[in-house]
C-alpha positions as CSV (number, residue, x, y, z in Angstrom):
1,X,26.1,6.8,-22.1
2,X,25.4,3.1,-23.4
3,X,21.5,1.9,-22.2
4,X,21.7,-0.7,-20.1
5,X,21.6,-4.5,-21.8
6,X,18.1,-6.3,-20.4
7,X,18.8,-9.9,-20.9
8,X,15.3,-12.5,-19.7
9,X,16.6,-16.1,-19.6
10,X,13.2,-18.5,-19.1
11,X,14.4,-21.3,-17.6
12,X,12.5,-25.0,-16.9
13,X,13.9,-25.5,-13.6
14,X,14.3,-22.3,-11.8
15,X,16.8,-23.9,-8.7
16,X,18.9,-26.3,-10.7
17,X,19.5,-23.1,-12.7
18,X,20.2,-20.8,-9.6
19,X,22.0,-23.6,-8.3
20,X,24.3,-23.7,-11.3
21,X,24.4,-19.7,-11.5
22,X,25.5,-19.0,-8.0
23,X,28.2,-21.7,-8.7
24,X,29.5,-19.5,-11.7
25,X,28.5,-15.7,-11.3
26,X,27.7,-15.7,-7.4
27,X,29.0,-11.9,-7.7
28,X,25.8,-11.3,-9.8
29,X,23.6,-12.0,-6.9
30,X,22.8,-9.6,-3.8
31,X,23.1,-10.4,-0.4
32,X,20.6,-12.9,-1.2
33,X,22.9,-15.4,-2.1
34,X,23.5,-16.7,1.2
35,X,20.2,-18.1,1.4
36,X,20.7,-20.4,-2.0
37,X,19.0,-21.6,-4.8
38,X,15.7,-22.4,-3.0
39,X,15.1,-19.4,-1.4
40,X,15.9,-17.2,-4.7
41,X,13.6,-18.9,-6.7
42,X,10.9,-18.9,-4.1
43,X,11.6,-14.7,-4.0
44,X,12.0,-15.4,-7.7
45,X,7.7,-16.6,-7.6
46,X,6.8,-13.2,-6.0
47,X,4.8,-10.3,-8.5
48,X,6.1,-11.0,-11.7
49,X,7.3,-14.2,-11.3
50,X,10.7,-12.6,-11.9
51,X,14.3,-12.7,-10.3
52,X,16.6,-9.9,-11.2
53,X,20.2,-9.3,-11.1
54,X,21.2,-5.9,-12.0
55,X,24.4,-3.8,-12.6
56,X,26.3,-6.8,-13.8
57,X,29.6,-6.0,-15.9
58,X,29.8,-7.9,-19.0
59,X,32.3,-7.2,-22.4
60,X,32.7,-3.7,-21.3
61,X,29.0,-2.4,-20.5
62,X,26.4,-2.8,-18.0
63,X,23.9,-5.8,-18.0
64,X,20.5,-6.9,-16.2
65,X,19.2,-10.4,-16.6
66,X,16.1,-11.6,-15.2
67,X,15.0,-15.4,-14.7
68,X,11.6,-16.6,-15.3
69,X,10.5,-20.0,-15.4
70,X,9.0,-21.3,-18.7
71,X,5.3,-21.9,-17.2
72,X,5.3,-19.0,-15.6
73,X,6.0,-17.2,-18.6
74,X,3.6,-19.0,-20.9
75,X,1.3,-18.6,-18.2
76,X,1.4,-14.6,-18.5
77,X,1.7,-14.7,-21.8
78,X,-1.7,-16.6,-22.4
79,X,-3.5,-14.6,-19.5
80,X,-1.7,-11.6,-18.6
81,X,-1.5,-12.8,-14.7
82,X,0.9,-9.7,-14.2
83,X,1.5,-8.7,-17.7
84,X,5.5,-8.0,-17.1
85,X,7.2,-9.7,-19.4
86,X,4.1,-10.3,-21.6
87,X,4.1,-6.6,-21.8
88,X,8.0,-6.6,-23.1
89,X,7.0,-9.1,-25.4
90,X,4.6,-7.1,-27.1
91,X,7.4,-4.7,-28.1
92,X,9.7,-5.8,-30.3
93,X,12.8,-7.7,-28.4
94,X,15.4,-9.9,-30.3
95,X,15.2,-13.2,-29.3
96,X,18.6,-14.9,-28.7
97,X,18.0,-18.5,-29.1
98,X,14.8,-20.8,-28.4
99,X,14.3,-24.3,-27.9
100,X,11.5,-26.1,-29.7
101,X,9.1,-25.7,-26.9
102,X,5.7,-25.2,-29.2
103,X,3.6,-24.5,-26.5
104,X,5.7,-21.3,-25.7
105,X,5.7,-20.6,-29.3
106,X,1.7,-20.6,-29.5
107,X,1.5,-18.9,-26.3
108,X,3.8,-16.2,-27.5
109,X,2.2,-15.0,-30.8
110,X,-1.3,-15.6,-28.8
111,X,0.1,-12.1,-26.7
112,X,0.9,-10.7,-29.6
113,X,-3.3,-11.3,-30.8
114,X,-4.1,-10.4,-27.4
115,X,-2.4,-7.0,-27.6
116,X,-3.7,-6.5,-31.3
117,X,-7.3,-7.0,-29.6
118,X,-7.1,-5.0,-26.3
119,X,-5.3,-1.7,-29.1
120,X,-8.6,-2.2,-31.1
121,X,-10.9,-2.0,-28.1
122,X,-9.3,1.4,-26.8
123,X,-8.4,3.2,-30.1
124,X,-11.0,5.3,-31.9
125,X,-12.6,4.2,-34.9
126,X,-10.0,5.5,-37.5
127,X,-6.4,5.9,-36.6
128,X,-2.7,5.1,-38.5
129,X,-0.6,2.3,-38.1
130,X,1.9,4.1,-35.7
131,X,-1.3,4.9,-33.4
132,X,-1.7,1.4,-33.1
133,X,1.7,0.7,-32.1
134,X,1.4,3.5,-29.7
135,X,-1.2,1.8,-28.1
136,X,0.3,-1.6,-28.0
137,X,3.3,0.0,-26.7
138,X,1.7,1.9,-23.8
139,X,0.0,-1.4,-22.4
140,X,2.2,-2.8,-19.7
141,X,2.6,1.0,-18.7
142,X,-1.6,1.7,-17.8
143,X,-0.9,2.1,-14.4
144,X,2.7,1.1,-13.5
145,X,3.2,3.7,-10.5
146,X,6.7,4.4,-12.1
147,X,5.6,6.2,-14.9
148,X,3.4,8.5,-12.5
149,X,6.2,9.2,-10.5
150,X,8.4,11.2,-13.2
151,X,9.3,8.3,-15.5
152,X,9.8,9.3,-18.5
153,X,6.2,10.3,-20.2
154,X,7.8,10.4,-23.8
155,X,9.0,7.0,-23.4
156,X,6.2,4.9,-25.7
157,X,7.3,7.5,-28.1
158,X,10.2,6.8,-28.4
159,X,9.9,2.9,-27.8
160,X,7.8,3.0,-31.1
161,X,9.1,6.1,-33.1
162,X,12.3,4.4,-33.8
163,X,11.2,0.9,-34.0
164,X,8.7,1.5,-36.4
165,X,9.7,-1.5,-39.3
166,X,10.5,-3.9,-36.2
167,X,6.9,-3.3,-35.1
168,X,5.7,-3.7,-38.8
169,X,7.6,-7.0,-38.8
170,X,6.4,-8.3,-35.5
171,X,2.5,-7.4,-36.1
172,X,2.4,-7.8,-39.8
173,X,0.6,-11.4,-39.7
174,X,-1.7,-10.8,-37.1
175,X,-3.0,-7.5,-38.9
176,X,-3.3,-9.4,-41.8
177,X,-5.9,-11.6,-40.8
178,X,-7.7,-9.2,-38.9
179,X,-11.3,-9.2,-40.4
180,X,-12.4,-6.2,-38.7
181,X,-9.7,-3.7,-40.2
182,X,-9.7,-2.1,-43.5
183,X,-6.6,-0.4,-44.7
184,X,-6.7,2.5,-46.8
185,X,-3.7,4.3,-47.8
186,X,-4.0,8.3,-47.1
187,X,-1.3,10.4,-48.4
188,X,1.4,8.1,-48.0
189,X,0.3,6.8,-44.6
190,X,-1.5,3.6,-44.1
191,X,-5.0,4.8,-42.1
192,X,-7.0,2.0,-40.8
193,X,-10.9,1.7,-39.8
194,X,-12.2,-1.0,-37.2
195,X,-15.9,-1.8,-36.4
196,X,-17.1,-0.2,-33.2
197,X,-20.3,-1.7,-33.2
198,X,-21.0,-3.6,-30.2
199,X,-21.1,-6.9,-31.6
200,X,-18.0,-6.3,-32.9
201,X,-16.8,-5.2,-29.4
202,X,-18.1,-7.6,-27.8
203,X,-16.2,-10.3,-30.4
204,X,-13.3,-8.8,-29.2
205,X,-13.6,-8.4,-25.6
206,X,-14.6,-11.7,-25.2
207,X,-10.9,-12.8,-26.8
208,X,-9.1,-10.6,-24.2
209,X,-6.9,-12.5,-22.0
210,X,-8.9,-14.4,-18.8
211,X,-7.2,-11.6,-16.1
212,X,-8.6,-8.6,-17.6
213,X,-11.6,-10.0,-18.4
214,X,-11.8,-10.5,-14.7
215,X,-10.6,-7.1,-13.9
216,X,-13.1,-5.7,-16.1
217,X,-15.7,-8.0,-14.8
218,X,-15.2,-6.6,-11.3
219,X,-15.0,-3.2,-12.5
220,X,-18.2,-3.1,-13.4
221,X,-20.3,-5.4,-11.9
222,X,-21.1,-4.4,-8.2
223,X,-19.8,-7.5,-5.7
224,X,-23.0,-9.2,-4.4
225,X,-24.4,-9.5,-8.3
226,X,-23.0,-12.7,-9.3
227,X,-23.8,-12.3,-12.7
228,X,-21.7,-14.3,-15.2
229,X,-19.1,-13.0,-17.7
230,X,-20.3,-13.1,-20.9
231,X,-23.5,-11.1,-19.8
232,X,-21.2,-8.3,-18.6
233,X,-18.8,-8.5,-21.3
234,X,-22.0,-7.6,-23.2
235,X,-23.0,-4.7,-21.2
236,X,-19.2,-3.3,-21.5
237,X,-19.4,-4.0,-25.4
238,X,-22.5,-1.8,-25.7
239,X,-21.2,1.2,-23.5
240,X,-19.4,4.2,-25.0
241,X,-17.1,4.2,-22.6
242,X,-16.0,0.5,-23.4
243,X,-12.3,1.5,-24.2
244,X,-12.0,3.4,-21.1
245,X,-13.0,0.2,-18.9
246,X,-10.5,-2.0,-20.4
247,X,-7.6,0.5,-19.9
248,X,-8.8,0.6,-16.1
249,X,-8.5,-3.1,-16.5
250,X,-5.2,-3.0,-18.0
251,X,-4.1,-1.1,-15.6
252,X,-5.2,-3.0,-12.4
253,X,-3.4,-5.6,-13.5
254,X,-0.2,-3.8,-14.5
255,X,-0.2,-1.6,-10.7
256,X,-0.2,-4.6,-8.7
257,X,2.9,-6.0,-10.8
258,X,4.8,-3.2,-10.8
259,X,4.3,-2.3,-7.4
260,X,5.4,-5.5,-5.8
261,X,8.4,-6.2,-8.6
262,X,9.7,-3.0,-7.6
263,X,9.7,-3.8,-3.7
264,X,11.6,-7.1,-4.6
265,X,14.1,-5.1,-6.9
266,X,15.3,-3.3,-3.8
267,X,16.6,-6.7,-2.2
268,X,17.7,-8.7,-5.3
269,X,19.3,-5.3,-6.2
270,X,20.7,-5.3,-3.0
């Protein structure tokens, strides 16, 4: 049993390419095509921001391909809005082809920092490279209802176990100009230690992405209190519990995603 292919095409013009699509492959599209290229891409802006067309036969084996326009992408990828295809872009993914759009390109190794940051916030003080990648792996699953409802628990696992050197490759940079980490090497393994103090913390959550630094916001600070960011970012940053309350960020942000992407899966599925 082959897995199935997951192709994301980000597009600049989300009708003219539907448009063109439903000229060419109309059998790729659900029921939905009888409504045309308008009305897919405005289903297309819903949740994610992401229009799906599953089961499609191609060289012999099963694809998916989903369409996203290019500022709505850049747009998660700066401030994980919905953190969907942010969140597959923090794993390693081979990308395909890619026009010089250097906006996209900043915005996309900025996710990458963003995930580095958010991993540091919620793992312990000591830990080994592969617990890091656990962590960045498990993001945009904090809270998506299908992994509470018998998806596959082992599946960070076994996104990272076997990906380890693409990992390596994808994060290597980053890590390396990450003040705040010291690598030691511990019987073979690399074991790294990060600053918990809460300046350090607070560095770091003020560098999360503008969504869950809402979310976190509202977690904590009772409606009615209207006091700004940075002083509660502060608070957060001195509290032990500060990794817990950015994975209940995480989280919020990732449930309402998943919850409405899947709805919209059940008609662009047909």
């Amino acid at each position: 049993q082959e897995n199935m292919l997951d192709f994301v095409f980000a597009v600049d013009d989300s009708v003219t390419w539907h448009m063109m699509n439903l000229l060419k492959n109309r059998s790729h599209y659900s029921f939905l095509k009888v409504f045309g290229p308008k009305q897919i891409s405005s289903m297309q802006s819903y949740g994610a921001g992401i229009y799906y067309n599953t089961l499609v036969p191609c060289n012999g084996r099963m694809i998916k391909y989903g369409v996203i326009s290019t500022d709505t992408l850049i747009d998660d990828l700066l401030h994980w809005k919905t953190l969907y295809v942010a969140g597959r872009l923090q794993k390693p993914v081979k990308i395909l082809t890619q026009n010089e759009n250097s906006k996209l390109q900043a915005a996309l190794v900025s996710n990458l920092k963003s995930a580095v940051t958010a991993a540091f916030l919620m793992l312990p003080e000591s830990f080994s490279e592969e617990d890091l990648y656990m962590q960045i792996a498990g993001l945009s699953y904090s809270g998506d209802f299908r992994m509470v409802i018998g998806e596959d628990r082992w599946k960070v696992q076994n996104i990272v176990k076997p990906n380890l050197p693409h990992f390596q490759k994808l994060y290597s940079n980053i890590l390396q100009d990450c003040p705040q980490v010291v690598y030691k090497h511990h019987l073979g393994r690399l074991e790294a230690s990060i600053d918990k103090s809460p300046e350090a913390q607070f560095t770091q959550l003020m560098a999360l992405p503008k969504t869950l630094q809402q979310k976190i916001t509202s977690l904590v600070d009772p409606p009615g209190k209207n006091r700004d960011v940075e002083e509660i970012l502060l608070q957060v940053a001195h509290d032990p519990d500060c990794g817990v309350v950015v994975h209940q960020g995480i989280s919020g942000i990732v449930r309402s995603s998943s919850i409405v992407q899947s709805a919209k899966t059940i008609l662009t599925a047909g």
